[in-house]
N, C-alpha and C positions, 0 to 999 in steps of 0.2 A: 321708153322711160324706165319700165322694169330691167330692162338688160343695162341703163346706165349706173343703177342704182346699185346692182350686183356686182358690176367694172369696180364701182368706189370700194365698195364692202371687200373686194378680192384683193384690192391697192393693197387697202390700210390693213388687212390682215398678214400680209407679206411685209411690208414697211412694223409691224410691231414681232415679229419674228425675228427680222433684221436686227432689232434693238436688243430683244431680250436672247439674240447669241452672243452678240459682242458682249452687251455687260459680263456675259457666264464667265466669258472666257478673259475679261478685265484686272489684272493682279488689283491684290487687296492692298492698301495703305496702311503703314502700322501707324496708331492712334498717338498723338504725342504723347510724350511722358512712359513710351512703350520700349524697351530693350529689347530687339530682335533677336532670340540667337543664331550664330553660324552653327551650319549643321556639324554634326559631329564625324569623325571621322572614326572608323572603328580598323583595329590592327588588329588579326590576327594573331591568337594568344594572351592578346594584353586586355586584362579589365579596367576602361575607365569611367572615375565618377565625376558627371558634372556639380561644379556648381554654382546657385546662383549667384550676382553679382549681391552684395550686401546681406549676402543670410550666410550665417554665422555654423560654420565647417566643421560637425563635432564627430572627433573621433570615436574612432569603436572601443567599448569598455572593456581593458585589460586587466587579467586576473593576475597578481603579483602570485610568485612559485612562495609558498609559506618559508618563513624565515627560522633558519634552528636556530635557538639561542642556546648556548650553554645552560646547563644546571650550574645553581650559585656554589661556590667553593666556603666553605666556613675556614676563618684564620685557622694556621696550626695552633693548638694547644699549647701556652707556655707555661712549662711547669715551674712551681714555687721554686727558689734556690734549695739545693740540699744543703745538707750540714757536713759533707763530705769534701776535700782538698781537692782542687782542682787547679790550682796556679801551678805546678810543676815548681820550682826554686823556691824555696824559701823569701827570697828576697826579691822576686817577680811578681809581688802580688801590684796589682796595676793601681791606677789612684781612682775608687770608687766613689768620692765623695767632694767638697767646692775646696777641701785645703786642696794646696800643692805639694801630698805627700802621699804615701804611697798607703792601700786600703780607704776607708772609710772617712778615715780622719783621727785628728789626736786633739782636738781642744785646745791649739796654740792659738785659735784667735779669739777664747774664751767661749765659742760658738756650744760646748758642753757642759750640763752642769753636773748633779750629783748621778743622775742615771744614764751608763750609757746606753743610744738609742740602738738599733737595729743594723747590721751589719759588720764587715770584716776589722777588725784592729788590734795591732799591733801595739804588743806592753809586756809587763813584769810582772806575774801574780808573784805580792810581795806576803800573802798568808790566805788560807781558807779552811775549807770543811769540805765535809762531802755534800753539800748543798750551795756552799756559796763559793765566791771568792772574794777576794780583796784585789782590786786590780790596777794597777800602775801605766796609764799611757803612753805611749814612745811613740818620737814620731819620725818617720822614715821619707828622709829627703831624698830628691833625685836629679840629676840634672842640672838645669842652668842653679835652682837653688841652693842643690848642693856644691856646687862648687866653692858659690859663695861663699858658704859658710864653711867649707877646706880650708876657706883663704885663711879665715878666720883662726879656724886651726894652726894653721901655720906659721901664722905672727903669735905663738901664743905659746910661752913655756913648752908647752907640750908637742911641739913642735917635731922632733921626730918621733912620735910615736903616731902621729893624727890618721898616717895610712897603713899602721899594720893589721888590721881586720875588715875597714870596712873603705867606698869607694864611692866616686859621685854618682853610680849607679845603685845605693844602696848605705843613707847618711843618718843611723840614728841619733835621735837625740832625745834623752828625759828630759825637757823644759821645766816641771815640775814634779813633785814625787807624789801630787794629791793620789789616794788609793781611793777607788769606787767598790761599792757591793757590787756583785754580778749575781746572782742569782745562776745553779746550774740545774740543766733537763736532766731527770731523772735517767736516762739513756746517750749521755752525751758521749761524742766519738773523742778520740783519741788519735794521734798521727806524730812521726818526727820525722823531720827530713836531715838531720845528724849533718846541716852544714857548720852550725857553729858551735860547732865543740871544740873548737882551738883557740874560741875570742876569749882572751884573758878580761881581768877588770879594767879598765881604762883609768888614765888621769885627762882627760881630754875635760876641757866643760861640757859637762851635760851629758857627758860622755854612758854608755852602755855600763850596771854595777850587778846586773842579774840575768839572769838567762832568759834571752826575748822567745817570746810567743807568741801565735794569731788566735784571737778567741772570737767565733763567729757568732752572733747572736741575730735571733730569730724571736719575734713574739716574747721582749726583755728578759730570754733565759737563754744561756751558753751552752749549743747543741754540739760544737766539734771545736777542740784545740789541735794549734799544729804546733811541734815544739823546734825550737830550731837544734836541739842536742837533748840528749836525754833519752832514756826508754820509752816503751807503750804505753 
């Protein structure tokens, strides 16, 4: 009886051995809802990074090389106009102002009243002093304008005389004889450029009766005349 009891116990010791090798050696189940991964394959040389499926791949934080930026530039400096000639010709001064005539302007579209304002024009001083003048506007057409008013010339008594001193590049005309104060700078320059010392008196309308001038004014006083004939 002892010895069949010992047979049993020696069975079922053998029989749970049997069990608990197989289970060891049993591959394991991956759990639903479990992504396996394939193993990885490693190359020689080459660093690889896995990653997971659904997590979010953040690159390594790059340092930007610092940026030069220039130092700022300040605009050039523009200095005031001087009161010094710089148009070269006489009759090249450009049209600096809304008429269609050459400098500043001349008050033919009434645009001037008793003072003239700031900059280059062209006139007669028709009397002064040593502190003022008295000053006669002229106004110097050019181009399509002046042709026109050639034309003008031309159907008009005066007819051959309209182009012996002046040209559609250079068309004075006194429109009126209003004379203005000028007020002069106690240091005011002086200049001639000795083109028209050949322009006789005109009979032309509106025609040239005194010797043109450019009188520059600055801060409503006359720092530099240019003379078209005449001495310093």
């Amino acid at each position: 009886m002892r010895t069949l009891v010992y047979g049993a116990l020696a069975a079922l010791a053998l029989t749970l051995t049997a069990c608990n090798s197989k289970a060891n050696h049993q591959e394991l189940q991956p759990l639903p809802g479990v992504t396996t991964l394939p193993p990885i394959t490693t190359v020689p040389g080459v660093s690889i990074a896995t990653t997971l499926p659904g997590a979010s791949s953040v690159p390594p934080e790059t340092t930007l090389a610092p940026t030069s930026v220039p130092p700022a530039t300040p605009p050039p400096a523009t200095a005031p106009p001087g009161p010094g000639w710089t148009f070269g010709d006489f009759r090249e001064v450009p049209q600096l102002g809304a008429e269609n005539v050459r400098g500043s302007g001349c008050g033919a579209d009434g645009s001037i009243g008793d003072t003239i304002p700031d900059g280059w024009w062209l006139g007669i001083v028709v009397d002064g002093s040593d502190t003022t003048y008295e000053f006669d506007l002229v106004c110097a057409y050019k181009g399509t304008a002046a042709t026109s008013l050639i034309a003008d010339c031309q159907a008009s008594p005066a007819a051959a005389t309209c182009l012996d001193y002046f040209d559609k590049n250079f068309w004075p005309m006194n429109r009126n004889t209003k004379a203005r104060t000028v007020p002069l700078a106690a240091d005011m320059g002086r200049g001639t450029n000795g083109e028209l010392c050949s322009v006789g008196i005109e009979t032309r309308t509106a025609g040239v009766t005194g010797e043109l001038v450019w009188l520059h004014i600055i801060g409503g006083r006359a720092v530099y005349m240019q003379r078209g004939c005449g001495g310093e």
